[in-house]
N, CA, C and O of each residue as an XYZ file, in Angstrom:
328
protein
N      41.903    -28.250     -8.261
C      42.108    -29.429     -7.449
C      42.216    -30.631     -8.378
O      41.260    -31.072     -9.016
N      43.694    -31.227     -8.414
C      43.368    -31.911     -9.381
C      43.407    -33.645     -8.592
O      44.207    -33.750     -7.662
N      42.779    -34.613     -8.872
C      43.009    -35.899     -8.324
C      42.538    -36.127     -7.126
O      42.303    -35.145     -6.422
N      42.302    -37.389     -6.633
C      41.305    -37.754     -5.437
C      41.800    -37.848     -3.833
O      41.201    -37.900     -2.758
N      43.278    -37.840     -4.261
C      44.180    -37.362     -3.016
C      44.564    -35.624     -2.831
O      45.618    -35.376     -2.245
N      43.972    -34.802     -3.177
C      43.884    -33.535     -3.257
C      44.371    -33.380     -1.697
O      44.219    -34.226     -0.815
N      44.765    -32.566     -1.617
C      44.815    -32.162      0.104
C      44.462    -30.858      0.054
O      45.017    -30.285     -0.883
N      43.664    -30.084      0.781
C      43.232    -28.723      0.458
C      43.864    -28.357      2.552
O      43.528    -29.133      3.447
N      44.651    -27.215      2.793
C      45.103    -26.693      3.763
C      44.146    -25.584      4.212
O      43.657    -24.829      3.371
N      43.876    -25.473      5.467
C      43.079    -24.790      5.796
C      43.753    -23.957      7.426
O      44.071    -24.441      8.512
N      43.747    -22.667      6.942
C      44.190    -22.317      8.059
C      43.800    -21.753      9.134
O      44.509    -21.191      9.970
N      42.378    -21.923      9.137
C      41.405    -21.228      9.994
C      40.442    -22.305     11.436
O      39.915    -23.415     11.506
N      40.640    -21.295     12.223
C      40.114    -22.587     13.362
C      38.956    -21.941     13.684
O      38.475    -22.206     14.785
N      38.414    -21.185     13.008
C      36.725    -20.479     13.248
C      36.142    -19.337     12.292
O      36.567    -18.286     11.811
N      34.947    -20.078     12.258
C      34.065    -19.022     11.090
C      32.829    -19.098     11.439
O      32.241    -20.153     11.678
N      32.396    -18.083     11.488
C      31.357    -17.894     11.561
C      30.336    -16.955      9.963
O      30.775    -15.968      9.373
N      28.919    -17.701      9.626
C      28.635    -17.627      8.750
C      27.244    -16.179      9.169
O      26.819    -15.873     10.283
N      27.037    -15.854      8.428
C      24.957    -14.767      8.298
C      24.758    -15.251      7.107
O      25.644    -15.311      6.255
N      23.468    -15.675      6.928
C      22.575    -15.589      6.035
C      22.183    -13.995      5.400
O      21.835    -13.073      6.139
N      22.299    -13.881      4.035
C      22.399    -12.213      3.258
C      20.830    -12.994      3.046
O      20.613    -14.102      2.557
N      20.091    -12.242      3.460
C      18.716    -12.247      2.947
C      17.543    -11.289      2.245
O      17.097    -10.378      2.942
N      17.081    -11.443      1.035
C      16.032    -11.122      0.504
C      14.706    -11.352      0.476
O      14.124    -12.130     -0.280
N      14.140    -10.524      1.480
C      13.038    -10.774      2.000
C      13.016    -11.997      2.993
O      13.539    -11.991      4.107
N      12.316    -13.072      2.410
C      12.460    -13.903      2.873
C      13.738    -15.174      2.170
O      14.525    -15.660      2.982
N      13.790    -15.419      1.328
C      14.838    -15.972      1.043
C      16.459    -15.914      1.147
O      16.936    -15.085      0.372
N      17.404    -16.612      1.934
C      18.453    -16.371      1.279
C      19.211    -16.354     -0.062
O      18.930    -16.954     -1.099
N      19.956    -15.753      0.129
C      20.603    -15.622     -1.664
C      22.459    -15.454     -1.196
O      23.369    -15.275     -2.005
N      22.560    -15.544     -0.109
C      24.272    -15.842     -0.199
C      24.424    -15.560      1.246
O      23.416    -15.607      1.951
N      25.683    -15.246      1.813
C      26.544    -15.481      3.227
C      27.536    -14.917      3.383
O      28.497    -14.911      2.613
N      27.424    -14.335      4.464
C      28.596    -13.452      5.066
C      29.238    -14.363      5.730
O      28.704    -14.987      6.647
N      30.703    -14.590      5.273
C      31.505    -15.688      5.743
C      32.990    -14.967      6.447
O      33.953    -14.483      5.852
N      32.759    -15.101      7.835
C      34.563    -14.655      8.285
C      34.808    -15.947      9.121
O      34.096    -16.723      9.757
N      36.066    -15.835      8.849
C      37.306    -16.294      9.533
C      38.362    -15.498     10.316
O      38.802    -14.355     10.190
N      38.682    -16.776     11.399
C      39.498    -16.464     12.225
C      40.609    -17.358     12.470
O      40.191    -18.515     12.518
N      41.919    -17.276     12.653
C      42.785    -18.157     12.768
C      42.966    -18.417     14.293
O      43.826    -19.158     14.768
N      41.794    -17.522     15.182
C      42.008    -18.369     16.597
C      40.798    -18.720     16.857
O      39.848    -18.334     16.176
N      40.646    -19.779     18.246
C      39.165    -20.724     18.063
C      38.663    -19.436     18.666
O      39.182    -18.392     19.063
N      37.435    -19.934     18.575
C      36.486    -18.923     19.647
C      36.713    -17.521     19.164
O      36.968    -16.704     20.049
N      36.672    -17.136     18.063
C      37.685    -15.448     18.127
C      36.201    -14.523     18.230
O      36.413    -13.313     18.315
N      34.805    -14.912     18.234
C      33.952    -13.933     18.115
C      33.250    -13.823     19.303
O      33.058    -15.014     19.549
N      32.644    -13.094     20.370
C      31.784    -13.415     21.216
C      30.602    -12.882     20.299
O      30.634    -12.593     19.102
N      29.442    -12.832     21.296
C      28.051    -12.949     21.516
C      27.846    -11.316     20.586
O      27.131    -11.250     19.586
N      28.582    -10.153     21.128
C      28.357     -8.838     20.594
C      29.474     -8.771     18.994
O      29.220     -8.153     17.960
N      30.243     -9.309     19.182
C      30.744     -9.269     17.476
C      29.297    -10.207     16.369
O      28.790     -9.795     15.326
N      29.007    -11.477     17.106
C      28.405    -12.076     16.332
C      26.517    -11.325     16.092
O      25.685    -11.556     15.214
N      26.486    -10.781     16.820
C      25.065     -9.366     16.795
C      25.558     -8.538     15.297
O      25.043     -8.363     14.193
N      27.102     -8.082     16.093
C      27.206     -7.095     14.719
C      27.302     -7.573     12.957
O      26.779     -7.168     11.919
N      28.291     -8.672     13.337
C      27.981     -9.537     12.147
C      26.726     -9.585     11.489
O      26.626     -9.303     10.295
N      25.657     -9.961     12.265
C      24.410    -10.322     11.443
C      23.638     -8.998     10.988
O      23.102     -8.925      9.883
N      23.624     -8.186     11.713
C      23.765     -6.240     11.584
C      24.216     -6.168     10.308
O      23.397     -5.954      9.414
N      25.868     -6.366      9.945
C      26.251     -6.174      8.662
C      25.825     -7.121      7.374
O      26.266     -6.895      6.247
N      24.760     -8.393      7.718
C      24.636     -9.286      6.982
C      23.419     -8.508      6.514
O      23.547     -8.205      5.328
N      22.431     -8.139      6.978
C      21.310     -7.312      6.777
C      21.463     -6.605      6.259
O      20.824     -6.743      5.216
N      22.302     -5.237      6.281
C      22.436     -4.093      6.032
C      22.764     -4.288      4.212
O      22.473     -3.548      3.272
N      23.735     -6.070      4.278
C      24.192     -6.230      2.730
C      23.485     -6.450      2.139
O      23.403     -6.079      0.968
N      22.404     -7.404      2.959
C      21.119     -7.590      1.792
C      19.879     -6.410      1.461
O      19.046     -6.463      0.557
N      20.020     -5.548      2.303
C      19.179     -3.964      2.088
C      19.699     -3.643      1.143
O      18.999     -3.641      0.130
N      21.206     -3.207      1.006
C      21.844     -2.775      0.110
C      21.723     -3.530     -1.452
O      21.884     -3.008     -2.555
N      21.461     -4.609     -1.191
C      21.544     -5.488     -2.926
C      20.167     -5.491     -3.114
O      19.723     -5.450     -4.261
N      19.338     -5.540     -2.033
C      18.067     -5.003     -3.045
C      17.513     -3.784     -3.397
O      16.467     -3.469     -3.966
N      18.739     -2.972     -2.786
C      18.142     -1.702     -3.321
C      18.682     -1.112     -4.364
O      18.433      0.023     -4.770
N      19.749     -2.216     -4.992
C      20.453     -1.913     -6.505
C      19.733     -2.596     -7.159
O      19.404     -2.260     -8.297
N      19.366     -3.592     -6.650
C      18.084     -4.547     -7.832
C      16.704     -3.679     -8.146
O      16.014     -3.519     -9.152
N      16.661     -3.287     -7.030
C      15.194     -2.279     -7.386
C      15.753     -1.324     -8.325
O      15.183     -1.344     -9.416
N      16.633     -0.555     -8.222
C      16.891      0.656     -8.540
C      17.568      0.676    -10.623
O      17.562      1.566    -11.474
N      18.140     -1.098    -10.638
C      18.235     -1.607    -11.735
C      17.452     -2.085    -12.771
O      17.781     -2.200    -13.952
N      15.910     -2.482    -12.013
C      14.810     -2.826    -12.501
C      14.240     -1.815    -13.211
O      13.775     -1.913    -14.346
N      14.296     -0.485    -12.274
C      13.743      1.127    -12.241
C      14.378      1.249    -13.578
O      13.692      1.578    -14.547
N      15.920      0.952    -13.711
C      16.141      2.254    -14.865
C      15.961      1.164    -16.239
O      15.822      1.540    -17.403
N      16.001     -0.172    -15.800
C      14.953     -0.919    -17.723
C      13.987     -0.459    -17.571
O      13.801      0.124    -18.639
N      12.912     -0.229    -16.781
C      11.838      0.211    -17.264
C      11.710      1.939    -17.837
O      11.040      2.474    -18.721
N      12.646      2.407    -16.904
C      12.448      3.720    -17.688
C      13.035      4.007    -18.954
O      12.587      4.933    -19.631
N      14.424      2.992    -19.524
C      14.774      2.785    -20.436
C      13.844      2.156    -21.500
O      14.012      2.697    -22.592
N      12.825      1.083    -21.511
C      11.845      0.275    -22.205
C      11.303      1.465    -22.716
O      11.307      1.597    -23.940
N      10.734      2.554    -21.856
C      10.136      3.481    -21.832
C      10.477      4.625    -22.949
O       9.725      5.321    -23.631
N      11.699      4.561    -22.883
C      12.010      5.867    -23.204
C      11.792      5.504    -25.094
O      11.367      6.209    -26.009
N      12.407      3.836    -25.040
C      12.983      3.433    -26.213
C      11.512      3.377    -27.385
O      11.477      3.582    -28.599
N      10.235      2.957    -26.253
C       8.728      2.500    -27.217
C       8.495      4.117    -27.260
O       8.337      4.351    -28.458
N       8.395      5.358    -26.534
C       8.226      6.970    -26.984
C       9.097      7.180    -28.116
O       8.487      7.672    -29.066
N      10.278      6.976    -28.319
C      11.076      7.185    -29.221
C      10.616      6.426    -30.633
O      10.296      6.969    -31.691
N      10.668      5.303    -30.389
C       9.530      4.714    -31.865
C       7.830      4.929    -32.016
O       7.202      4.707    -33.052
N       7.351      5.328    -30.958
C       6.365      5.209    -31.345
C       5.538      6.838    -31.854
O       4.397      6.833    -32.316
């Protein structure tokens, strides 16, 4: 974007956002768009937040599972020298 008259085009007339949450904190957002107003009711926007959950289960269970293998790596590396 360069300059203060930028014009940025947007072609969407609805979005709806979920909070991706860890534990208790958020850490990012499930963001869709729609190019017609209103495009979600009440049971898309359930499932939405369904899949917003399910993403943040999923990323902490690569963080756990990433944590798991430095330590078993730390592990392996202080048996090996020591």
């Amino acid at each position: 974007m360069e300059g203060a008259g930028a014009f940025i085009w947007n072609p969407f007339n609805f979005a709806l956002g979920c909070p991706i949450q860890d534990s208790e904190m958020p850490f990012g957002s499930l963001l869709i768009y729609s190019k017609e107003p209103h495009a979600f009711g009440p049971d898309e926007v359930l499932l939405f937040e369904s899949l917003a959950k399910e993403i943040g289960f999923g990323l902490r269970a690569i963080d756990r599972q990433h944590k798991l293998d430095d330590q078993i790596h730390e592990k392996g590396v202080k048996a090996f020298f020591y």
